[in-house]
N, C-alpha and C positions, 0 to 999 in steps of 0.2 A: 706212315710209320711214326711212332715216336722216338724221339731220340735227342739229344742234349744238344741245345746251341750256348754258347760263354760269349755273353757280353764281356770285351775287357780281362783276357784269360793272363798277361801281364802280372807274375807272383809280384811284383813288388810294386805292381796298380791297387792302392787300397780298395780299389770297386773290381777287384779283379775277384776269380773265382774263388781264390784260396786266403782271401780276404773277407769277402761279405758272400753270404748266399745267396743274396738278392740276386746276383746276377749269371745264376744259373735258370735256366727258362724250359719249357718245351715247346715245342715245335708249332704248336696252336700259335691262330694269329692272335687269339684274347690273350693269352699267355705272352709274349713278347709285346704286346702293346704295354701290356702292366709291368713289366719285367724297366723298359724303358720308361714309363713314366717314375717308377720307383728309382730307376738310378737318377735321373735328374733330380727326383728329388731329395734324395741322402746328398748326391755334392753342394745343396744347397742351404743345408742343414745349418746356424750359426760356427762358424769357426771347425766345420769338419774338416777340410785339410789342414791348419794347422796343427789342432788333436792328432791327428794320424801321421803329421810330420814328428810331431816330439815324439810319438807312440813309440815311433820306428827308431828315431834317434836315441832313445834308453834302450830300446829291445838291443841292438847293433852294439852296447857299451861294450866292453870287456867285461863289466860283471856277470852277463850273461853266458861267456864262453863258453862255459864250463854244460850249458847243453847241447852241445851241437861238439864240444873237441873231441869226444869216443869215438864219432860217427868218422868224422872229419881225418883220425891218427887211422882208424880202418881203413877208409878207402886211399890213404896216401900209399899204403902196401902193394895197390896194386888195383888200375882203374877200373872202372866196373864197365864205362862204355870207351869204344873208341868212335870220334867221329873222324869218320875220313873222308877227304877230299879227294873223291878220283878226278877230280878234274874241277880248275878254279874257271874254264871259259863259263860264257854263259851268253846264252842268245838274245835275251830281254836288256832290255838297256834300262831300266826302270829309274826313275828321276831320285830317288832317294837312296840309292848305291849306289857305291864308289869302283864297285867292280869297272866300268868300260876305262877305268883308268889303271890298270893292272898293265902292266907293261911285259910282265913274263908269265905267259900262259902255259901249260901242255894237261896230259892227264898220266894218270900212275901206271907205269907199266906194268904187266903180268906177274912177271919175275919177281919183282919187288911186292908187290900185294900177295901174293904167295906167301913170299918172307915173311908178311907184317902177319896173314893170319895162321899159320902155323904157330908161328910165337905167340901171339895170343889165345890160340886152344890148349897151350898145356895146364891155362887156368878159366881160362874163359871169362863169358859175359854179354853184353851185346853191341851191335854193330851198327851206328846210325850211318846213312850217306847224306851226303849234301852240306855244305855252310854257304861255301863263299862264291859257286860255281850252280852248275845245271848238270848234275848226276847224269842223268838219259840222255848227252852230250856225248859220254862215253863211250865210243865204238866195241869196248869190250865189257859193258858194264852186266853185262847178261851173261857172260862167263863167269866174272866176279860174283854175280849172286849164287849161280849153280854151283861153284865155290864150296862155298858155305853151307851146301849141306854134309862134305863130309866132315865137318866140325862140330858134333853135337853140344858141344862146351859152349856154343853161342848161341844162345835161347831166347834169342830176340832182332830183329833186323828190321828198320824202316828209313823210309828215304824222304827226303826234304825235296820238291820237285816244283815245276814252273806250271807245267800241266800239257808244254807244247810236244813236248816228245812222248808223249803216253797215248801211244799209240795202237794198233791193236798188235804188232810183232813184241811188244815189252808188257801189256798187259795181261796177257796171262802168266808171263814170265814171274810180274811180282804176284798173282796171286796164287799158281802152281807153288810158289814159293815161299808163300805165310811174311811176305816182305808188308810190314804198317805202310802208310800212303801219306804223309801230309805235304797236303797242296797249297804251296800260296799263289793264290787265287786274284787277292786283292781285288779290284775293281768288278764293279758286276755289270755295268753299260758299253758300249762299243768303242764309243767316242771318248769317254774317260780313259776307259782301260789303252786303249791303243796309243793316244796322246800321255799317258807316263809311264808305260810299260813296253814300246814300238815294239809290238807283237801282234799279230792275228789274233782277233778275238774269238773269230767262228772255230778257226783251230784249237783253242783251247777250250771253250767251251763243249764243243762236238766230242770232243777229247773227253772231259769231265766225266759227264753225263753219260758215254758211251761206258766208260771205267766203272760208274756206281753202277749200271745195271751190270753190266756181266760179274761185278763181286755180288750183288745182290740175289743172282741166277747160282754160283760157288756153292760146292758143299761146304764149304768153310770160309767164308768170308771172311776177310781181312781188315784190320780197324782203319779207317778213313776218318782226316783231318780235315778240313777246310779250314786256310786262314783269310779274312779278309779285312785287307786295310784299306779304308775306302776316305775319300774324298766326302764323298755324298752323306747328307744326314741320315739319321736313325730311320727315321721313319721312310724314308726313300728307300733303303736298304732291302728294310721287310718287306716293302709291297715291290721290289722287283720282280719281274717275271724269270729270271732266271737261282734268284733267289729260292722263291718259289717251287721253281723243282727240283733245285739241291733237297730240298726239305722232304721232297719223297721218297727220300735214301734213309737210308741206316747208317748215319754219318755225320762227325760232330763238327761243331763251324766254331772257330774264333773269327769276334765279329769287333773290331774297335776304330771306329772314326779318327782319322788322323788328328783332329779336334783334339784330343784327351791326348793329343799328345807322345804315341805310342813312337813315333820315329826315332831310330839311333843315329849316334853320331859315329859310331865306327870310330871308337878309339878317337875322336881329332880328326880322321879322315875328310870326313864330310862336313861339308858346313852346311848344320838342321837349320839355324835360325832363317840363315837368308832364304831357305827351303820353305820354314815356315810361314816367313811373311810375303812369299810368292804365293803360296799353295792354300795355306789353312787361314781360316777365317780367324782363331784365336791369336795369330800376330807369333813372334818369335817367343821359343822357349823359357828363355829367359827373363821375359817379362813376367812369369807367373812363379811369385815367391815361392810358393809349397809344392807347387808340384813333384810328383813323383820322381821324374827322370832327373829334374835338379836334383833330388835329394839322391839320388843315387852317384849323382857326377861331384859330390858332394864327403858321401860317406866314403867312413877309414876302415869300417868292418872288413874283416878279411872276404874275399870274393868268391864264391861257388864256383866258380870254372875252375880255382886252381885244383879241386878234387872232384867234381862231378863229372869227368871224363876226359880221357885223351884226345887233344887236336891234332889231326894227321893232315899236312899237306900234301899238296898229288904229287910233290918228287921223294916225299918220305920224311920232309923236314917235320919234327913236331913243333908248334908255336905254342904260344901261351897259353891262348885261349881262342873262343870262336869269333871274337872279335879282332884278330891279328890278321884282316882280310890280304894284309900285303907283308906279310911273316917280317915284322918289324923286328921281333923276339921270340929264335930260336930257342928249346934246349936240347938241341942234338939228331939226331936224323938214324931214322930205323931201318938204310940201308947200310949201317954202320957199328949201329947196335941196339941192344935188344929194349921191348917198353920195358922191364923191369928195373933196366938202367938206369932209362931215364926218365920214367915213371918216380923212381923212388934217386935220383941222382943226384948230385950237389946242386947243379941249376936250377932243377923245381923246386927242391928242399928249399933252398935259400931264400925264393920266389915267397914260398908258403913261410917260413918263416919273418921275412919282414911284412907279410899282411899280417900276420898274428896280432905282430907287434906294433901294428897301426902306422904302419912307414910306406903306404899305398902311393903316395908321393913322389916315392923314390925311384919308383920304378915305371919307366919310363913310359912303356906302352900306358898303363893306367892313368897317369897325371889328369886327363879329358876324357876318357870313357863314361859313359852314361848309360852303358851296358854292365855296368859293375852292381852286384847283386850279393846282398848279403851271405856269407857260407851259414846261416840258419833256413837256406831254402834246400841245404841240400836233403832235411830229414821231409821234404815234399817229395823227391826221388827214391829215398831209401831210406829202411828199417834200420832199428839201431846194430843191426848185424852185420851193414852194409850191404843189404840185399836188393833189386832194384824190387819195386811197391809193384804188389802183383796189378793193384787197383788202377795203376796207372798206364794209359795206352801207349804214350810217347813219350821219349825225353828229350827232345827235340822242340827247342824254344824255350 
């Protein structure tokens, strides 16, 4: 089948999809061969990421505000998604997350998820699962999705998943249930995958592949993600065998070598460098002036997460953003009161208010983030009505 693989899908990776078109591909192996000789060679272009650092650095000034603040004063009214955390455990141990270091775990009780989505249907929107945890962890996560059908006001539902619990009791559940899929996936070899992600391979893999055919067999199939951040080069990637029969789905893949960089730092949580100069071949982050990720740990532009959706943790507390894997910064907790509170409350106002005004600094959680992303990415999720983009399959990532 044909169907879109994204070299590099990273909004604020210049060789990202929603930066160069080069690195949208099809499925053909002539076609990803060219796809990857062409990204190498735009990053080698004289001075192309500096070019693309100052691009960014004028784009992000304050002179520009002025297109993206309509969008941005809409959705402060009232979130378009909420991500929620039913549950922060998570079974993979994976070398670049900070999760096995969470020291208070549980998942969201009934009672309370009730609360949160009732109150969110009397305006609606949609409902991502997954950040900081393994969603299908959830003992009651299959009640939670059957949920949500009596809330038509929520016209969209997909989940952020590991791949080990998708199994055949939960896979028809998400696709009975029009629930999107994005899998990260990461690694595509045994011995890779297993050694930084201490997970079963064959489990997850068996898992995958079981899931594309029976959505592919659906009267209505459901959009599927694949993300993979791989260790292994480009060209190793493509000629996987497993690789290979991801590609005879109807199912899109972000595909980015840890190389370029794509790892977070989790707010200061994690320490990438020492990560990087264990793991990637290109040596620590910070050895590389223009890169993306510096420049985003970097910029004062005010940050897309404070409007592009609600962060729910699994005991109700909302955090900042989906980078607050260990809710460093609450504003308020939705067994308490309602998202319109604290959707539109002093705490976030305030939040949004000194990003406006370039005081990113200030606030604490942010100081080290390198997940901080221009709020000019938020008009990639929504029309200037605040509507989420029909064109788009996920807002997740």
């Amino acid at each position: 089948m044909n169907k879109l693989t994204t070299i590099n899908r990273d909004p604020e990776d210049p060789n990202s999809s929603s930066a160069s078109s080069t690195q949208d591909i099809r499925s053909s192996k002539h076609s990803k061969s060219l796809a990857t000789r062409m990204k190498a060679w735009i990053k080698k272009l004289p001075y192309f990421w500096e070019l693309d650092y100052f691009r960014r650095k004028v784009y992000d000034s304050p002179a520009f505000d002025f297109t993206v603040k309509p969008l941005a004063d809409s959705l402060s009214r009232w979130p378009g998604a909420l991500l929620i955390d039913v549950t922060n455990r998570c079974n993979a141990k994976c070398v670049w997350c900070p999760n096995p270091d969470l020291t208070e775990v549980g998942s969201m009780k009934m009672n309370l998820y009730r609360k949160i989505i009732d109150d969110y249907a009397t305006r609606g929107g949609m409902i991502s699962f997954g950040t900081f945890g393994e969603p299908l962890m959830d003992k009651t996560f299959r009640e939670k999705i059957e949920y949500l059908q009596k809330v038509p006001r929520i016209h969209k539902t997909e989940v952020l998943t590991n791949g080990f619990f998708l199994n055949d009791a939960i896979r028809p559940v998400l696709i009975e249930n029009s629930v999107a899929v994005d899998i990260s996936l990461d690694e595509l070899d045994k011995d890779t995958f297993e050694n930084v992600k201490k997970m079963s391979f064959e489990v997850v893999r068996d898992n995958i592949l079981e899931f594309l055919h029976e959505n592919s067999q659906a009267s209505q199939p459901v959009p599927v993600n694949i993300r993979i951040k791989t260790l292994k080069t480009m060209e190793a990637t493509l000629n996987n065998d497993f690789f290979r029969a991801l590609n005879d789905y109807d199912c899109s893949i972000a595909l980015t070598p840890i190389n370029d960089n794509i790892i977070s730092n989790w707010a200061g949580m994690f320490d990438k460098d020492n990560f990087l100069k264990e793991y990637s071949e290109s040596g620590p982050a910070s050895s590389i002036k223009f890169n993306h990720k510096r420049f985003n740990s970097l910029n004062k532009a005010p940050c897309t997460q404070l409007w592009k959706w609600m962060v729910v943790y699994w005991d109700g507390s909302v955090v900042l953003c989906c980078a607050d894997m260990f809710a460093q910064s609450t504003m308020g907790n939705l067994s308490e009161r309602s998202i319109e509170d604290i959707w539109s409350g002093p705490e976030l106002t305030k939040v949004r208010e000194q990003m406006i005004a370039r005081q990113r600094f200030e606030i604490p959680l942010c100081q080290n983030c390198d997940i901080h992303l221009s709020w000019h990415n938020l008009q990639h999720y929504y029309d200037s009505q605040g509507n989420f983009r029909s064109g788009n399959r996920f807002i997740i990532g």
